[in-house]
C-alpha positions as a Python dict, from the first residue, in 0.01 Angstrom:
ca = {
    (1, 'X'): (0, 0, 0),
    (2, 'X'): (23, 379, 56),
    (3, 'X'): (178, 542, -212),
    (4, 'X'): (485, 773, -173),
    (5, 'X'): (406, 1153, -156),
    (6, 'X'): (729, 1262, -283),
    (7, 'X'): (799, 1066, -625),
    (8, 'X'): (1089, 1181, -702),
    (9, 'X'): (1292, 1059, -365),
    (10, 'X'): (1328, 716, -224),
    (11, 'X'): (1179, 620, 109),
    (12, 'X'): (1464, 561, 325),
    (13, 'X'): (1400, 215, 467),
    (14, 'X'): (1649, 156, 695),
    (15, 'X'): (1580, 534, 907),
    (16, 'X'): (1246, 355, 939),
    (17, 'X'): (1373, -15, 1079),
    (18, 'X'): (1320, -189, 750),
    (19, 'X'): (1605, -362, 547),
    (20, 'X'): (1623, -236, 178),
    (21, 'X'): (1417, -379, -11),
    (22, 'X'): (1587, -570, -344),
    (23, 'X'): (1387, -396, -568),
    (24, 'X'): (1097, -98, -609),
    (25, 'X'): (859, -346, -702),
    (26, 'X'): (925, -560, -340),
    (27, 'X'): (732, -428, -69),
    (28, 'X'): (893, -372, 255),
    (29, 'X'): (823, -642, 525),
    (30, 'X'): (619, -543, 828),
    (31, 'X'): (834, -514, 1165),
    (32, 'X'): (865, -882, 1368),
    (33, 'X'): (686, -809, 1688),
    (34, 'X'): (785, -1057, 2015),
    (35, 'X'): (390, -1164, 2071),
    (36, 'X'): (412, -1376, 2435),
    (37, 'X'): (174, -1681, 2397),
    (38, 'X'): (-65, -1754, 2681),
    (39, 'X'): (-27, -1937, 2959),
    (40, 'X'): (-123, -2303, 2910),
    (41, 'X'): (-416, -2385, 3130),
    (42, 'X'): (-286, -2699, 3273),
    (43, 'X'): (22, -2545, 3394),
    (44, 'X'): (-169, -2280, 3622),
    (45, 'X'): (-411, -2537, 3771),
    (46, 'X'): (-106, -2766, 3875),
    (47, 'X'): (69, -2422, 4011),
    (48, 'X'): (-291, -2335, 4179),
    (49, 'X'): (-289, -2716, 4330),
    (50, 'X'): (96, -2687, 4486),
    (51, 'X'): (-48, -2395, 4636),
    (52, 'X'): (-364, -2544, 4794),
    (53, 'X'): (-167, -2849, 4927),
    (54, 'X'): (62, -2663, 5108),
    (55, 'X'): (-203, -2452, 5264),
    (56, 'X'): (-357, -2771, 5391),
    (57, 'X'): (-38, -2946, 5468),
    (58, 'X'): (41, -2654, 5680),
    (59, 'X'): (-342, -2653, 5821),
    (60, 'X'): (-286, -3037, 5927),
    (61, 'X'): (42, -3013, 6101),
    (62, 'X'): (-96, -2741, 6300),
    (63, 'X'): (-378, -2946, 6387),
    (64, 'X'): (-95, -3228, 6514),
    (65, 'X'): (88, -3043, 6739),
    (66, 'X'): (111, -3148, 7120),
    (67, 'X'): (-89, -2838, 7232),
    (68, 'X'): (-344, -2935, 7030),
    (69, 'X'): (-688, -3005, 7120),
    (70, 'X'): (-722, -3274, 6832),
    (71, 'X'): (-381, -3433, 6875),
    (72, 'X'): (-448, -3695, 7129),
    (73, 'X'): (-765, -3804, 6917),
    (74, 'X'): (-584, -3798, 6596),
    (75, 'X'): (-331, -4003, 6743),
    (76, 'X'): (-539, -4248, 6916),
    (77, 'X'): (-753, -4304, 6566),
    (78, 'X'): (-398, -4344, 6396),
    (79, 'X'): (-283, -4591, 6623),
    (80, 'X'): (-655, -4766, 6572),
    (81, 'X'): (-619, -4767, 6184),
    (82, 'X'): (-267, -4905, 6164),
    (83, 'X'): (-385, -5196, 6389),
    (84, 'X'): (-497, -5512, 6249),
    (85, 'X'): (-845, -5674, 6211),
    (86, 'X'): (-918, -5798, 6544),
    (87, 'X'): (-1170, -6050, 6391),
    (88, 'X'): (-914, -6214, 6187),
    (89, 'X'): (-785, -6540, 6372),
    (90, 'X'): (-430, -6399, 6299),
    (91, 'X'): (-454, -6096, 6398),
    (92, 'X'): (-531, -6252, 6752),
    (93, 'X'): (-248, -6473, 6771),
    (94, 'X'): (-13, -6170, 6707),
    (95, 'X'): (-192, -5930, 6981),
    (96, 'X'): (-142, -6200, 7254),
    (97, 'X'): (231, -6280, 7180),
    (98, 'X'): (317, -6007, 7423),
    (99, 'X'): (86, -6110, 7695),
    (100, 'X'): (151, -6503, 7639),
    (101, 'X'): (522, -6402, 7691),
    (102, 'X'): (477, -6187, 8017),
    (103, 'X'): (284, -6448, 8151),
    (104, 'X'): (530, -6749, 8097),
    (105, 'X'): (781, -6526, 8205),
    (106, 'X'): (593, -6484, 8537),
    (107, 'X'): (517, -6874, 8596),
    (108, 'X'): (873, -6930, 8587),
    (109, 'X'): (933, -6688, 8837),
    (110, 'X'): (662, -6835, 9061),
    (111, 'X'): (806, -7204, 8975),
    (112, 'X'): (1140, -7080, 9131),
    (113, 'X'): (1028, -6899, 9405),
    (114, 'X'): (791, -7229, 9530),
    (115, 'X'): (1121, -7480, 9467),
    (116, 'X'): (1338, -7291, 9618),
    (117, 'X'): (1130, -7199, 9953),
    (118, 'X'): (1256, -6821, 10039),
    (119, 'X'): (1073, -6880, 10421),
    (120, 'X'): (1399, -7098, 10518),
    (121, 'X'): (1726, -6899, 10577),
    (122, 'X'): (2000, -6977, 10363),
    (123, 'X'): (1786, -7107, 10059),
    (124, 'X'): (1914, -7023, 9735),
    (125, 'X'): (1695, -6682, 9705),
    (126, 'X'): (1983, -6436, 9853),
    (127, 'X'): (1886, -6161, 10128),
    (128, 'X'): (1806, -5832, 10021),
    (129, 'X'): (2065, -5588, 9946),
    (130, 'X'): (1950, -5284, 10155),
    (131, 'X'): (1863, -5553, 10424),
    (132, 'X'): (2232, -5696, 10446),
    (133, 'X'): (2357, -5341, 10352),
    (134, 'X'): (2234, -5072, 10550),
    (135, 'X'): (2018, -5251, 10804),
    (136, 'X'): (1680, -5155, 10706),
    (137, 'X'): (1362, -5286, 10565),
    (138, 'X'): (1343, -5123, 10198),
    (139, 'X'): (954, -5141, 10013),
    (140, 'X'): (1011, -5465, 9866),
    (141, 'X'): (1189, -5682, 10147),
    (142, 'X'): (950, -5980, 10181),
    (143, 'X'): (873, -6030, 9863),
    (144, 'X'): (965, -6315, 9771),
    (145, 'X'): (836, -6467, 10094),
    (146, 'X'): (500, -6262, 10067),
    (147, 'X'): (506, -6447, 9712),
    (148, 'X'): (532, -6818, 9846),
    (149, 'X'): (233, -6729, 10085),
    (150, 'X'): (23, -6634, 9827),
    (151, 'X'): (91, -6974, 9618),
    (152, 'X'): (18, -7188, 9937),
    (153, 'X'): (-317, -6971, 9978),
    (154, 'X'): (-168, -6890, 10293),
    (155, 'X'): (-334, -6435, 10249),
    (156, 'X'): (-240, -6369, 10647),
    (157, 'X'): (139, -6469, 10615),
    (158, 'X'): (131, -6293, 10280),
    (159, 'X'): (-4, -5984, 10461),
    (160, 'X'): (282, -6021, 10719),
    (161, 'X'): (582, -6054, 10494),
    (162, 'X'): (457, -5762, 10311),
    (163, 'X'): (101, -5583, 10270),
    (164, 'X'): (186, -5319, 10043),
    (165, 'X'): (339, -5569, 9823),
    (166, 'X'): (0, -5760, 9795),
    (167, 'X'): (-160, -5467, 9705),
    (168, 'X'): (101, -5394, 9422),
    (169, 'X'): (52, -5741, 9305),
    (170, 'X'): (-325, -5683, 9286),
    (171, 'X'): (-282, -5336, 9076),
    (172, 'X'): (-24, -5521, 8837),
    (173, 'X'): (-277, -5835, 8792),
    (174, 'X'): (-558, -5587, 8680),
    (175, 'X'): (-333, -5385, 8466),
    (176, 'X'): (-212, -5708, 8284),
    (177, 'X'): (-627, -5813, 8260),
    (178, 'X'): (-648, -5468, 8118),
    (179, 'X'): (-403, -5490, 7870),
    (180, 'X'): (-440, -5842, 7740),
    (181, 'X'): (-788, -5781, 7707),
    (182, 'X'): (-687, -5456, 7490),
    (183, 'X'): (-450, -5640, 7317),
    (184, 'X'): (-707, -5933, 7204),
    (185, 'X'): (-965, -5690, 7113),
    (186, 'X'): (-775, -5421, 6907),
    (187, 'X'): (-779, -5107, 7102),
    (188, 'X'): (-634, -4958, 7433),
    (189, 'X'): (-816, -4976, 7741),
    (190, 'X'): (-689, -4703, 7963),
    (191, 'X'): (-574, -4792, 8357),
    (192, 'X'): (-483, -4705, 8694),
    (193, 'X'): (-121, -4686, 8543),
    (194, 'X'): (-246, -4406, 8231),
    (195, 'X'): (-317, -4153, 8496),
    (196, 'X'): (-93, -3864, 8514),
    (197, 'X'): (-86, -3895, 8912),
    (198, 'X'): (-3, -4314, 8926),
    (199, 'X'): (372, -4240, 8910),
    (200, 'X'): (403, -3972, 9206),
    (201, 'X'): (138, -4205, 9386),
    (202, 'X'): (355, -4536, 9383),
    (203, 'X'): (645, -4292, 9473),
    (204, 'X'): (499, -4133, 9784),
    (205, 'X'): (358, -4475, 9940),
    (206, 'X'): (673, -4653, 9858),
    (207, 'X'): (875, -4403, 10072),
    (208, 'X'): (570, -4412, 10344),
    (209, 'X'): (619, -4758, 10333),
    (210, 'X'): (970, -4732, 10410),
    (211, 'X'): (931, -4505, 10684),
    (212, 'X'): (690, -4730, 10863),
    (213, 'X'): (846, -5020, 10806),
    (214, 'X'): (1183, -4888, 11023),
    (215, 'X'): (1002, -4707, 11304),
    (216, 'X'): (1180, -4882, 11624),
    (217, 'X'): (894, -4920, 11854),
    (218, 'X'): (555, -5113, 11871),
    (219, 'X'): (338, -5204, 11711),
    (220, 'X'): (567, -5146, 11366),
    (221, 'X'): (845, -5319, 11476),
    (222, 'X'): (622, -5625, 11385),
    (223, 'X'): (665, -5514, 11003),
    (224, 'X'): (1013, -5562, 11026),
    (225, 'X'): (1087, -5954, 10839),
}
């Protein structure tokens, strides 16, 4: 301890920041300094980690957006994973639920239409609505006849009643082949009906169709039924 220059007067403690001391003989305690401890290490490597997942979060979600170039892949390999085994026996039976069902539903239809004979008037199949209407042969009119054709093997009647129809019955045949098969293996198997042109297609020949169908002279007057 430094001893006082001036004996004969007493250090004034508490000018300096120290509390009296009790007595001479008691040396003055030292200042209490605030020290800040340092950082724990764990606590900056789980700050540093928040950090980095963001950054990737954010890195991923722009790498899912629509204008994407890796969107449609990512969501086609999503769709893949979330599917089940396709080698497991029940995985099978629940892919072909939803084909098993549209095609019961459509040998019911064609049941009714062969009992119920749409080729004789007044059967219990009514007459179209545009037909009885407005007059005029819409797309579909024939149908149901072009239909009862097809189940007696009868192609040139079916052809008559309604041509376009028999080639909308082909393109809905494969598309069902398409997606059964899809369905039964796992994965999607892209058709006529993916492309981004099918839908203004079947559009623009259904209203050729109709125009041809109603032209008053020969030879279309003979697709009139």
């Amino acid at each position: 301890m430094t001893e006082n220059p001036y004996p004969d007067q007493e250090p004034n403690y508490e000018q300096q920041g120290f509390p009296s001391p009790p007595n001479a003989s008691c040396p003055a305690p030292l200042p209490s300094r605030h020290v800040t401890p340092p950082m724990d290490n764990n606590l900056f490597r789980a700050i540093l980690a928040t950090v980095l997942q963001g950054l990737r979060g954010r890195r991923q979600s722009a790498l899912l957006r629509p204008n994407s170039r890796r969107w449609a892949s990512n969501r086609r390999r999503v769709m893949r994973e979330s599917q089940l085994d396709p080698a497991t026996p029940q995985a099978s039976v629940l892919r072909l639920g939803a084909p098993a069902a549209v095609a019961a539903a459509s040998t019911a239809v064609c049941g009714f239409v062969a009992w119920t004979d749409p080729t004789t008037p007044g059967g219990a199949i009514p007459v179209c609505p545009t037909k009885a209407l407005l007059g005029i042969t819409c797309p579909g009119c024939g149908s149901a006849r072009m239909l009862y054709a097809l189940l007696h093997i009868d192609f040139s009647r079916a052809l008559r009643y309604n041509a376009v129809g028999v080639a909308a019955l082909a393109l809905l045949v494969e598309a069902y082949l398409r997606w059964t098969w899809g369905r039964l293996h796992g994965r999607r198997i892209r058709g006529w009906q993916h492309l981004s042109w099918a839908p203004t297609a079947v559009l623009t020949v259904a209203l050729i169709w109709l125009g041809v169908r109603n032209i008053p002279f020969k030879p279309f007057t003979a697709l009139h039924v």
